[in-house]
Each structure stands twice: as structure tokens, then as C-alpha cells.
C-alpha positions as a Markdown table, in Angstrom:
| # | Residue | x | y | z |
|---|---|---|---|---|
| 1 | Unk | -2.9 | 16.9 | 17.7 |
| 2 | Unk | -2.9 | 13.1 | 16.7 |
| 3 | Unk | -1.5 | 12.0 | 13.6 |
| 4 | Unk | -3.8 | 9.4 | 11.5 |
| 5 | Unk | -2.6 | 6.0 | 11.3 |
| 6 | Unk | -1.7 | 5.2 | 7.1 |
| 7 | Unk | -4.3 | 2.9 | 5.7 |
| 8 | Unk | -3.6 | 0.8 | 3.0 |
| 9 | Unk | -7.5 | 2.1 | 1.6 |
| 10 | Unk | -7.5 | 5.8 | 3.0 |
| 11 | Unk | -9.6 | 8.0 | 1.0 |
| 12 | Unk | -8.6 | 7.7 | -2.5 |
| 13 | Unk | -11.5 | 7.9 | -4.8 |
| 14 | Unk | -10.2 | 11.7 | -6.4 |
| 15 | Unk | -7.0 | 9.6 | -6.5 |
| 16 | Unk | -9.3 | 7.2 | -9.1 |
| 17 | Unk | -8.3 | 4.0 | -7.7 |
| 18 | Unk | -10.7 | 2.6 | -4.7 |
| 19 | Unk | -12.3 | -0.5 | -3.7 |
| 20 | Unk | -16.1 | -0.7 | -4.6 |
| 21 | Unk | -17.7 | -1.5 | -1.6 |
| 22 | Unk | -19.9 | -4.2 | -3.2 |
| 23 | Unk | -21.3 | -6.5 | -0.9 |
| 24 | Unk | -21.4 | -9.8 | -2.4 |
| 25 | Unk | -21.1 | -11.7 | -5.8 |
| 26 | Unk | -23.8 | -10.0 | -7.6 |
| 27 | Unk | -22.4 | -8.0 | -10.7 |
| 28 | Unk | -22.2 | -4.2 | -10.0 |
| 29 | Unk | -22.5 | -3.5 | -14.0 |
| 30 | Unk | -25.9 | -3.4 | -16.2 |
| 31 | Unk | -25.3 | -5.7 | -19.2 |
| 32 | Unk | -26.2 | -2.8 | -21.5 |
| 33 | Unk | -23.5 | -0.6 | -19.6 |
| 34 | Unk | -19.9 | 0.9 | -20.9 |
| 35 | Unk | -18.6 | -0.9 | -17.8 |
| 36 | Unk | -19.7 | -4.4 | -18.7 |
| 37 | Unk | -18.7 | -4.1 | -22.5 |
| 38 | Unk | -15.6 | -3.0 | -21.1 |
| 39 | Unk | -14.3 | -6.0 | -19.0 |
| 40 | Unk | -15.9 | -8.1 | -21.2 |
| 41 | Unk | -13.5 | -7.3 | -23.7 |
| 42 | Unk | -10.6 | -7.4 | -21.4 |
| 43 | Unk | -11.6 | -11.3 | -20.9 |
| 44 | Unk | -12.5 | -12.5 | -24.1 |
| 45 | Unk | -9.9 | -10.3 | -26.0 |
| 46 | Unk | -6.9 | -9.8 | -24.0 |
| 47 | Unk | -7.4 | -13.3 | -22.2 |
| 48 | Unk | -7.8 | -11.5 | -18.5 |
| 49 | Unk | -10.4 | -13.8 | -17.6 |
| 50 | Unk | -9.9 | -13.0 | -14.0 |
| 51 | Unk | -12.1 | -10.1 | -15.0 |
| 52 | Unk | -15.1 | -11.4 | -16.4 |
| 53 | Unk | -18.0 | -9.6 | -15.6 |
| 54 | Unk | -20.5 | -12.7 | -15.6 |
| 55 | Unk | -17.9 | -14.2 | -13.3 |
| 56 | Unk | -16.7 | -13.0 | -10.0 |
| 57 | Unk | -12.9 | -14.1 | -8.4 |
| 58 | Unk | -12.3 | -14.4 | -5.0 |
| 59 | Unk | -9.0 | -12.5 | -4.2 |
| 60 | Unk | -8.7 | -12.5 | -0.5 |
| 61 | Unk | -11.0 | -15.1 | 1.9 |
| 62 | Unk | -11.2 | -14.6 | 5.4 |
| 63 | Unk | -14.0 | -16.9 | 8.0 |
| 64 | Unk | -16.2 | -13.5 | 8.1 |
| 65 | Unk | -16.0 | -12.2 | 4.4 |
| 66 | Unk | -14.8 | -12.9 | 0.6 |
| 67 | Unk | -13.4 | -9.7 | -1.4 |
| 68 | Unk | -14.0 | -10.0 | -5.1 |
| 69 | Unk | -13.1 | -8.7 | -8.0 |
| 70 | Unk | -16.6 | -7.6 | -8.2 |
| 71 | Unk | -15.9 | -5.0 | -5.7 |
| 72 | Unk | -12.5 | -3.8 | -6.9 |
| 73 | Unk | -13.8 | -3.9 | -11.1 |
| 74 | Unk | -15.4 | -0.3 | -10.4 |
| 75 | Unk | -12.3 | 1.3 | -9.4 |
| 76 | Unk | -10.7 | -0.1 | -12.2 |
| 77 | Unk | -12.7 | 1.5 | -14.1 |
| 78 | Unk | -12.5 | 4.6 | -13.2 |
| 79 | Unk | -8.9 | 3.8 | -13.5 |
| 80 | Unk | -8.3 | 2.8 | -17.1 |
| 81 | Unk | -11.8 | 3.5 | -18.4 |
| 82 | Unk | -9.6 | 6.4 | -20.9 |
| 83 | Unk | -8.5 | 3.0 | -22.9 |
| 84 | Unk | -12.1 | 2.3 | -23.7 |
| 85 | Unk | -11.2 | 2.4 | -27.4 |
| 86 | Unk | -8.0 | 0.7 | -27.5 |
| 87 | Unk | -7.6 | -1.5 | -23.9 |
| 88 | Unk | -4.6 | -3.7 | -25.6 |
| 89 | Unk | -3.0 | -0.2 | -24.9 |
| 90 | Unk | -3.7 | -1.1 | -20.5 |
| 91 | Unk | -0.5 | -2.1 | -18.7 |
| 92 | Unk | -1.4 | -5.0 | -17.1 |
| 93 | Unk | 1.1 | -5.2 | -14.6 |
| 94 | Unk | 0.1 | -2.0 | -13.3 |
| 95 | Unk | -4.0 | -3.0 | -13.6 |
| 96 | Unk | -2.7 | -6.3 | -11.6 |
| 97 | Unk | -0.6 | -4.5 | -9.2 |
| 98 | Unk | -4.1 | -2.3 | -8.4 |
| 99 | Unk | -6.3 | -4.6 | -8.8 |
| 100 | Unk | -4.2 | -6.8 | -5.2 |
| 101 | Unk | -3.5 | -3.7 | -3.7 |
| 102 | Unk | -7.4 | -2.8 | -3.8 |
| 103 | Unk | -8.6 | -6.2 | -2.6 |
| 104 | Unk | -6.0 | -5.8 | 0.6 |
| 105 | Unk | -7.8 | -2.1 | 0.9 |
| 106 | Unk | -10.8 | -3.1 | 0.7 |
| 107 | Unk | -10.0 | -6.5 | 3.4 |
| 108 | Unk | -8.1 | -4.1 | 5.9 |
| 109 | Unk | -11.2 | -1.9 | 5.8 |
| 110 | Unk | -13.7 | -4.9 | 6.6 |
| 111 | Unk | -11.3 | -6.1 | 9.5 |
| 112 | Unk | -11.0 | -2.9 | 10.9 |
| 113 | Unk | -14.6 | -1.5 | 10.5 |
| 114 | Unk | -15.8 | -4.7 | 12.6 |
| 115 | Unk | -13.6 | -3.9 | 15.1 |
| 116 | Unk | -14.7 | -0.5 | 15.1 |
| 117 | Unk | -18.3 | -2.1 | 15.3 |
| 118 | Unk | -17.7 | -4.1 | 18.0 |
| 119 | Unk | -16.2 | -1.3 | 20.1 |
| 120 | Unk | -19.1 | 1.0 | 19.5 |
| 121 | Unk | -17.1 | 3.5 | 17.3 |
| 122 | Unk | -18.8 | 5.2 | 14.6 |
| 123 | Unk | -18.2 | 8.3 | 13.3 |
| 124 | Unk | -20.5 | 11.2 | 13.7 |
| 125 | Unk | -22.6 | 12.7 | 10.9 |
| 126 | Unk | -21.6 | 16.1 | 11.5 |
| 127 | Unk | -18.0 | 15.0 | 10.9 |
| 128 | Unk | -18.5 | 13.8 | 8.0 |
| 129 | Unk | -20.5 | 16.6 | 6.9 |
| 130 | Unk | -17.6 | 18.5 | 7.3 |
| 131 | Unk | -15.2 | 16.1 | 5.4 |
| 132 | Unk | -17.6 | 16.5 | 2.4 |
| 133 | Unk | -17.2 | 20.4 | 2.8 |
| 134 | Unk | -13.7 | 20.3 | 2.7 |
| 135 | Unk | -14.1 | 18.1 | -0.6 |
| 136 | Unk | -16.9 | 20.5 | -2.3 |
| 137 | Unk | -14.3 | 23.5 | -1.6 |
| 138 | Unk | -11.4 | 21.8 | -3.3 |
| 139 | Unk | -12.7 | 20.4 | -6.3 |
| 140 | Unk | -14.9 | 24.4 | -6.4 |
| 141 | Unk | -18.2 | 23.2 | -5.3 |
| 142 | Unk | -20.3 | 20.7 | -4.6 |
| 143 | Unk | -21.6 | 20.5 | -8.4 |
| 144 | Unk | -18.6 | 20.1 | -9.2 |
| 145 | Unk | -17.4 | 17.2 | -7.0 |
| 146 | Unk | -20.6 | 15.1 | -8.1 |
| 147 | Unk | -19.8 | 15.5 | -11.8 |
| 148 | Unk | -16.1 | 14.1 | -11.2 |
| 149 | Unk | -17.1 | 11.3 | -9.3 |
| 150 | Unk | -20.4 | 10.9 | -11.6 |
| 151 | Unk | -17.7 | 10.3 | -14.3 |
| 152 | Unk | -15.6 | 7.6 | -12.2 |
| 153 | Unk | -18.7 | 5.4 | -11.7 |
| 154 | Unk | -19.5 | 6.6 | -8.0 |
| 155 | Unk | -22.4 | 8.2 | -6.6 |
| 156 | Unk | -22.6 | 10.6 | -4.1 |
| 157 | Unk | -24.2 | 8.6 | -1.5 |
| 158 | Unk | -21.5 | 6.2 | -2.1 |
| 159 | Unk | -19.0 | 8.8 | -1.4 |
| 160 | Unk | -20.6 | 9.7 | 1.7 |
| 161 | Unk | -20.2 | 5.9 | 3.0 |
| 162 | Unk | -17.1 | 5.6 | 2.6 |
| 163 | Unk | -15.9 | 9.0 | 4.0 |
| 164 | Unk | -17.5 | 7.7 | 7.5 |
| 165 | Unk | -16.0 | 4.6 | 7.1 |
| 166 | Unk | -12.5 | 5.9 | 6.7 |
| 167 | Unk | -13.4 | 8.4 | 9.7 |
| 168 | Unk | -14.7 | 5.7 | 11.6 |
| 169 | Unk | -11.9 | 3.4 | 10.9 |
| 170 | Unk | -9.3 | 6.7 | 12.2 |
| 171 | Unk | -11.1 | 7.1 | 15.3 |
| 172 | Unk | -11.1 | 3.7 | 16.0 |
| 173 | Unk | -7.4 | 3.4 | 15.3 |
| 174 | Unk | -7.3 | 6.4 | 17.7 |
| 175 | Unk | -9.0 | 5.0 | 20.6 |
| 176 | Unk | -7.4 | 1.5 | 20.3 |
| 177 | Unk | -3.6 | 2.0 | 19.4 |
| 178 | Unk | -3.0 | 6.0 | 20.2 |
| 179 | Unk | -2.3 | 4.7 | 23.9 |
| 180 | Unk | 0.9 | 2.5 | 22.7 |
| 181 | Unk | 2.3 | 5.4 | 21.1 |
| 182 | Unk | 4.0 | 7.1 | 23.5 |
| 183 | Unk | 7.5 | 8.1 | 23.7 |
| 184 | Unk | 9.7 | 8.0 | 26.7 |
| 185 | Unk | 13.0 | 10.2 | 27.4 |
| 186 | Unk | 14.7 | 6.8 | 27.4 |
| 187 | Unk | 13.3 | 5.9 | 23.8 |
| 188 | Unk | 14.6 | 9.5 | 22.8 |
| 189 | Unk | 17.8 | 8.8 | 24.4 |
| 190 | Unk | 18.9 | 5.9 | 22.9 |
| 191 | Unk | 17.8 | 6.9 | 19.2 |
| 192 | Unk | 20.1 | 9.9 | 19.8 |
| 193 | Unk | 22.7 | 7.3 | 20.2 |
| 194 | Unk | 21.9 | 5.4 | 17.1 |
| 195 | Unk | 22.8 | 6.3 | 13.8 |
| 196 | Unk | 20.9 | 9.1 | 12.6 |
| 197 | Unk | 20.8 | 8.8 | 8.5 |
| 198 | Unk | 21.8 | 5.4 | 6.1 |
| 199 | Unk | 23.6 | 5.1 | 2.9 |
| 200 | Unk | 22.9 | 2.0 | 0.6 |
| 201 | Unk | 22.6 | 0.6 | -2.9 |
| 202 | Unk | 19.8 | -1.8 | -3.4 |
| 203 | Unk | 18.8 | -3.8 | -6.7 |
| 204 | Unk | 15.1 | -4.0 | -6.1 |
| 205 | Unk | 13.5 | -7.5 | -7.7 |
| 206 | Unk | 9.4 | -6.6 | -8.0 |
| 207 | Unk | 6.6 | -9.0 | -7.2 |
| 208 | Unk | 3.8 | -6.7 | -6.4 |
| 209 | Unk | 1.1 | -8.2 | -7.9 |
| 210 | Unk | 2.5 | -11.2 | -8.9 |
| 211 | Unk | 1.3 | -14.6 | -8.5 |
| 212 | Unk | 3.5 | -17.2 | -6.1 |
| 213 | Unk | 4.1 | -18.9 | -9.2 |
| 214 | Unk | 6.0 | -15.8 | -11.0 |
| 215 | Unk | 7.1 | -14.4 | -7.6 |
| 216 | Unk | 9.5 | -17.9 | -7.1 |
| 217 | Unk | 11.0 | -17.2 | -10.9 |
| 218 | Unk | 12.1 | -13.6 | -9.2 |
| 219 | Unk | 13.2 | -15.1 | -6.4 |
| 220 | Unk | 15.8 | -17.8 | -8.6 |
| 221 | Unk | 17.1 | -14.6 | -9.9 |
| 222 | Unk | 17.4 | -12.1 | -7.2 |
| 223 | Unk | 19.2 | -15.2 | -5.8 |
| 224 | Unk | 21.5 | -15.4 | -8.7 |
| 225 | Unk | 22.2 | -11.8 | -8.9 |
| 226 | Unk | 23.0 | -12.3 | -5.2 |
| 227 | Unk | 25.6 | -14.6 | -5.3 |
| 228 | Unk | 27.3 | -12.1 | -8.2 |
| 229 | Unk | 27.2 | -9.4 | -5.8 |
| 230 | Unk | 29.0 | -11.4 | -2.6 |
| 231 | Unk | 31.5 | -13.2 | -5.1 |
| 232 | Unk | 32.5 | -9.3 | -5.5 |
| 233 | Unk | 30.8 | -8.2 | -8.8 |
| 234 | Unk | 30.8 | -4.5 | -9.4 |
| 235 | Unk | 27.3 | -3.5 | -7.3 |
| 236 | Unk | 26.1 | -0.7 | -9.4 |
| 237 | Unk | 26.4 | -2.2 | -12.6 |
| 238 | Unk | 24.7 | -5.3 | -11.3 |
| 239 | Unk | 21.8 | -2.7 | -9.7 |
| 240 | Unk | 21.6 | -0.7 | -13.4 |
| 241 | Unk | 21.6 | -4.0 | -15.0 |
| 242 | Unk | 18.8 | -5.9 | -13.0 |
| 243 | Unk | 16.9 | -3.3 | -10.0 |
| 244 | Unk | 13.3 | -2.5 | -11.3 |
| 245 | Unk | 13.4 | 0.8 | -8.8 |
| 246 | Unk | 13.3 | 3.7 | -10.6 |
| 247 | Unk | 14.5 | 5.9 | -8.4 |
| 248 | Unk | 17.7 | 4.7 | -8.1 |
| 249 | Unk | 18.1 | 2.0 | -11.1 |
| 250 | Unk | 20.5 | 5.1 | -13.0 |
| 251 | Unk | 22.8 | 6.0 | -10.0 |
| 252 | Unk | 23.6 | 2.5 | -9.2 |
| 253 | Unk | 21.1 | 1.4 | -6.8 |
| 254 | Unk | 21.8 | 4.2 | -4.4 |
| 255 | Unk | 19.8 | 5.8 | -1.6 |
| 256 | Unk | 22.3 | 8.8 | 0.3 |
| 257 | Unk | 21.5 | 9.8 | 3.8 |
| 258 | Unk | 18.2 | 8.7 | 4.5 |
| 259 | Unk | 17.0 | 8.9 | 8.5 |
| 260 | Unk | 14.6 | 6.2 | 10.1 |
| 261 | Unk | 11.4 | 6.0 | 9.4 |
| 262 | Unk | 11.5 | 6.5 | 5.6 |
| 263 | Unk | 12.2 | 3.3 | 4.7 |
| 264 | Unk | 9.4 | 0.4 | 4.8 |
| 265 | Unk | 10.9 | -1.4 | 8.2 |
| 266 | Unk | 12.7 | -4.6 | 6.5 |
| 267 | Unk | 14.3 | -2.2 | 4.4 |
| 268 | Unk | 15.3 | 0.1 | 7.0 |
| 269 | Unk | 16.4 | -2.6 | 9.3 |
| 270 | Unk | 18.7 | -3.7 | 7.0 |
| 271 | Unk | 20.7 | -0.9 | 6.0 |
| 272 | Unk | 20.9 | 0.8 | 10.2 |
| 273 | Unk | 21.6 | -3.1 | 11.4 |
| 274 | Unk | 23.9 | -4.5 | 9.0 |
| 275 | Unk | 27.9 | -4.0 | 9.0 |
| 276 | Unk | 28.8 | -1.3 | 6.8 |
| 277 | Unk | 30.6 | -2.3 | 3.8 |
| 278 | Unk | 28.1 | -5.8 | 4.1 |
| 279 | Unk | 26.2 | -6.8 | 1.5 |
| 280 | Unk | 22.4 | -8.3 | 3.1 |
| 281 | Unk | 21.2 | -11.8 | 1.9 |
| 282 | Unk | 17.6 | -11.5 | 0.4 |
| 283 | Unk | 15.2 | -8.7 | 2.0 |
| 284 | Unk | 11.7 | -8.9 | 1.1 |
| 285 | Unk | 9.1 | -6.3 | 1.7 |
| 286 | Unk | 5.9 | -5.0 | -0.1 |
| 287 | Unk | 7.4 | -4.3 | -3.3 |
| 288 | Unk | 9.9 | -7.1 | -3.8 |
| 289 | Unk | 13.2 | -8.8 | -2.9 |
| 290 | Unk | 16.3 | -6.4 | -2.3 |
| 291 | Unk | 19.6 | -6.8 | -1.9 |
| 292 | Unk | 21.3 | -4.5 | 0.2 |
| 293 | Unk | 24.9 | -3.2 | 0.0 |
| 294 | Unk | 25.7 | -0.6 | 3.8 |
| 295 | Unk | 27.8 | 2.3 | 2.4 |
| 296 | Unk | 27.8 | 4.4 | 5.2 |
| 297 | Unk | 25.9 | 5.6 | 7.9 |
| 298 | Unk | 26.1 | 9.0 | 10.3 |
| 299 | Unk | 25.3 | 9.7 | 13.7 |
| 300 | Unk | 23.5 | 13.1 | 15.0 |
| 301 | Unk | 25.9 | 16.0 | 15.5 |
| 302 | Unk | 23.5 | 18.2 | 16.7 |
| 303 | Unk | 22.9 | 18.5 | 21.0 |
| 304 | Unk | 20.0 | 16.5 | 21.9 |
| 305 | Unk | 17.8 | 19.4 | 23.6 |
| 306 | Unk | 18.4 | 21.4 | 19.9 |
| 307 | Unk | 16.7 | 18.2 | 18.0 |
| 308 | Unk | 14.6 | 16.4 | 20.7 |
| 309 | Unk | 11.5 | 17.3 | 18.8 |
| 310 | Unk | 12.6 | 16.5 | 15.4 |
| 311 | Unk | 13.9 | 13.3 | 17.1 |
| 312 | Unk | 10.4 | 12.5 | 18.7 |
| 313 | Unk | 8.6 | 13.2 | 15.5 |
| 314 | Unk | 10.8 | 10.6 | 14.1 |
| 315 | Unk | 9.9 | 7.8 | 16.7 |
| 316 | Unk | 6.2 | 8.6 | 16.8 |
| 317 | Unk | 6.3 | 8.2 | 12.9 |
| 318 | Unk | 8.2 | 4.5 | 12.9 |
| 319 | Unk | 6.3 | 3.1 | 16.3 |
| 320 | Unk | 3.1 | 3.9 | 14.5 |
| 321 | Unk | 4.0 | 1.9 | 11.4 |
| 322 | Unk | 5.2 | -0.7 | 13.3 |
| 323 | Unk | 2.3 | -1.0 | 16.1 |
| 324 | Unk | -0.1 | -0.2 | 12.9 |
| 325 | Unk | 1.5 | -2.9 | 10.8 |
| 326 | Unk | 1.4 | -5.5 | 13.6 |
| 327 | Unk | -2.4 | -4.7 | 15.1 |
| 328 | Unk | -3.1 | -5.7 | 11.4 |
| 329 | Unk | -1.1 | -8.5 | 11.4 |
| 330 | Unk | -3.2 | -9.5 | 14.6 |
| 331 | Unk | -6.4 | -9.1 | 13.0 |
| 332 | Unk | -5.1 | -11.2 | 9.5 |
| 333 | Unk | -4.6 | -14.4 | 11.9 |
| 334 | Unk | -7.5 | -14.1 | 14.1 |
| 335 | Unk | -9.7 | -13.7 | 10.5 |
| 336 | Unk | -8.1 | -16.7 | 8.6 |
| 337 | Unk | -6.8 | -14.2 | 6.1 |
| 338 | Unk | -6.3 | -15.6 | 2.9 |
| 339 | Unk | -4.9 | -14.3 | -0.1 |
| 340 | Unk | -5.5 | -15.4 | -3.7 |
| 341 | Unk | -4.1 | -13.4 | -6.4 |
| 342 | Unk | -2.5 | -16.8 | -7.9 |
| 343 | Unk | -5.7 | -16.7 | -10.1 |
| 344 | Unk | -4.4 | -13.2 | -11.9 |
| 345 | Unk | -1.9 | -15.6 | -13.4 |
């Protein structure tokens, strides 16, 4: 059975977050409508002029296509619509933080579907029939499902679109990269030989969402905190005192035992390449900047025949983020991709 590739856009509208679709420039909200009143008030009152509904942003420019707020605002919506009556109460870094992450959705899916085009993919009716099935079961019936997304802003028809343009998308993906997934018994060979799990502490430095402007102010102090850290200054209490992750912030940055293929790939490179003991200069992935400290790692103990499966899972999982993650990569410079989000301030 093939596993799909992760999309940045996948199907998230029960999720409430998802990129409009809107085709141009042209505001997707009546002037008389909730909507409009809403991110009207988010621009004239809260300053987030970005989101003025008179006045559409481009986010992300490519030779082919523009994606605008306009087409990410709906979403939004849906989103944080439950602050209607007090929106100072809406955490902006989070609204930013969707609002970039829906605009690269919603530019992956453009790229992608006109390759799709171009190779004559498209998914088949009855498929997506079926996909809408599954939906009217889980959410108990198809009444049901259109109220919910009724109350997000979306219409059915809409819903419909964008299920065959995810499926499209998949079988694409499918028929163009499926091929450069295979794994050899020399690729399962040597990752038995490499180390099977990691142990670090990282102080994670956030700029997700941020503008170049305020991602260079994180970068002076990552760097600052960095030079602590090498000139031997007690790692945990510099990763409780500074690392914006969460998940580790309280236990002193640390991440215990974690295999390949978890990790987003700088990240894991880091921690299964550097010496252990080291301390990595600045690593900077999706969310941020990291620094890394290499406690430990552990090799497999196990024969290989007892976890070759396990072990092949593994690869499949990693070679398809990384030929994913590269394909895209592809696309980005042959489009002219351009991103924007300096005007989110």
C-alpha cells in the first residue's frame, strides 16, 4: 500500500485552518458581512493593516501566480472568528504564524496542481465521492458536515474542490516521485550500522512567521546565547532560560532516544552527525534557530532479519521527506518563488 506524501496544505478544513482558494484580488467578503466587519476591525483597531479587507497583500509571488491574503482571510476566520466580540483577546503571533503557513499551503498546492495538470492527472469523481462519504460518516451525516463547514465560511461545493485537488495532488505525487522511493538491501544495511536513536538538548529560537527584519534580532541572540553555551555555560539552564520549545523548555532542552526520521532533517542531521558531547553552531529549520548539544546516541541491538521491516519503514519515511522536500524545492526555483511576509511586520 503507498503511503501519501505530507503536504504542507493536506486536507485541513475540519482542522479550521485552510487556504481559501480565491482566485484573484477581488474581496471574498460582502461589505454588509460578519467577515468584513471583522478584519476591518483588526486593521483600523489593532493596527494589522496587512488585513484590510478593502486591501489585498501579496504574501508569496511566483511568474505564474500571486497568493494573497485574500485567499488565506477565510480560513482565518474560521479560525478566530470565536473573538468576534473581543479580537484584542487574538494572539497575533499565532494568527501571523497561520496566516504564512497558509500562503506556503495554498503556493505548494498551485505548483503542484499544475504539474499535476500538465501530466494529465486528475482525480476521478468517484474517488472523491468516496472521500466525501468517509467525511459525512465521521462528522454523523451529511447534514451534519454541511452545517460545520456552513459555520466556518465554506460551502459544500468548495469542499468538494478542494478534496480533488488534494487527491489529485497525492496521485500525482504518486506517479512522479513513488518511483525514487525504493529501498535497497544495501540502504537497509548500512542504516543497521548507523546509530539507531539520538540524545540532545536544544534551545529552540522561533521565527515562524516572523518578518526578516525580527528574524535577524533572533538571530543576534541565538548567537549570543551560543557563544554562552561553547564558553561552557551550564546548557540546561541556558535552554530553560531562553528555548521557546515547549516540549522540552522544563527538562533543560532535552529530547531522549529519538530514532531517524522524527526529527525535521537539519535537526536530525545534527544530533546523528555531530560528535557526542559537541555542541552544533546555529541550525535553522522551519521553526527557528537551534542550538544543539549530542548527549548520547545508541546503535541497534536487535539482529537485522528481527527488525528489517521496522528498519525499512524508517527509510521509506525519511527518503520521502527528503525527495518530497527537494521535488518542492525544484518546483520553488523553476517558479520564481517569492516570499513576502516582511509586510506582516
Amino acid at each position: 500500500m503507498k503511503k501519501a506524501f505530507v503536504l504542507l496544505s493536506a486536507l485541513l478544513i475540519i482542522a479550521l485552518v485552510v487556504a481559501c482558494g480565491s482566485k484573484g484580488p477581488a474581496s471574498p467578503f460582502a461589505k454588509d458581512s460578519e467577515q468584513y466587519s471583522f478584519f476591518q476591525t483588526l486593521s483600523d483597531s489593532l493596527g494589522l493593516t496587512y488585513l484590510n479587507p478593502d486591501n489585498p497583500t501579496a504574501l508569496i509571488t511566483t511568474k505564474d501566480f500571486t497568493v494573497w491574503t485574500y485567499d488565506i482571510m477565510p480560513g482565518l476566520y474560521a479560525r478566530f472568528s470565536r473573538f468576534q466580540s473581543d479580537p484584542g483577546r487574538i494572539p497575533q503571533d499565532q494568527l501571523k504564524s497561520l496566516l504564512t503557513q497558509g500562503a506556503e499551503g495554498e503556493a505548494q498546492k498551485k505548483l503542484l496542481l499544475a504539474k499535476a495538470q500538465e501530466a494529465g492527472v486528475s482525480a476521478s469523481d468517484s474517488s472523491v465521492n468516496a472521500q466525501l462519504e468517509q467525511y459525512y460518516a465521521g462528522r454523523g451525516g451529511k447534514e451534519n458536515f454541511v452545517k460545520l463547514i456552513e459555520q466556518q465560511g465554506f460551502t459544500l461545493d468548495y469542499v468538494k474542490q478542494d478534496i480533488h485537488d488534494q487527491m489529485t495532488i497525492q496521485d500525482f505525487l504518486d506517479q512522479e516521485l513513488e518511483p525514487k522511493m525504493e529501498i535497497s538491501d544495501e540502504d537497509l544495511e548500512q542504516a543497521y550500522g548507523n546509530d539507531k536513536t539520538a540524545t540532545v538538548q536544544h534551545i529552540l529560537f522561533m521565527t515562524q512567521g516572523k518578518s526578516d527584519s525580527a528574524k535577524q534580532e533572533v538571530r543576534k541572540l541565538a548567537e549570543q546565547v551560543l557563544a554562552r553555551a561553547k564558553a561552557g555555560e551550564d546548557f540546561g539552564a541556558l535552554a530553560k532560560e531562553f528555548s521557546e520549545d515547549p516540549g522540552s523548555q522544563n527538562k533543560g532542552g532535552l529530547y531522549e532516544d529519538f530514532p531517524r526520521g522524527q526529527m525535521v532533517k537539519p535537526f536530525e542531521d545534527a544530533s546523528f552527525n555531530l560528535p557526542i558531547g559537541s555542541i552544533s553552531d546555529l541550525v535553522e529549520t522551519v521553526y527557528g534557530y537551534h542550538i544543539i548539544k549530542v548527549v548520547d546516541r545508541k546503535k541497534e541491538t536487535r539482529p537485522l532479519e528481527e527488525v528489517k521491516e521496522q528498519l525499512r519503514n524508517q527509510l521509506e519515511k525519511s527518503k520521502r521527506r527528503d525527495v518530497f522536500n527537494d521535488y518542492m524545492e525544484q518546483l520553488k526555483a523553476e517558479a520564481d518563488y517569492q516570499e513576502h511576509f516582511d509586510v506582516l511586520g
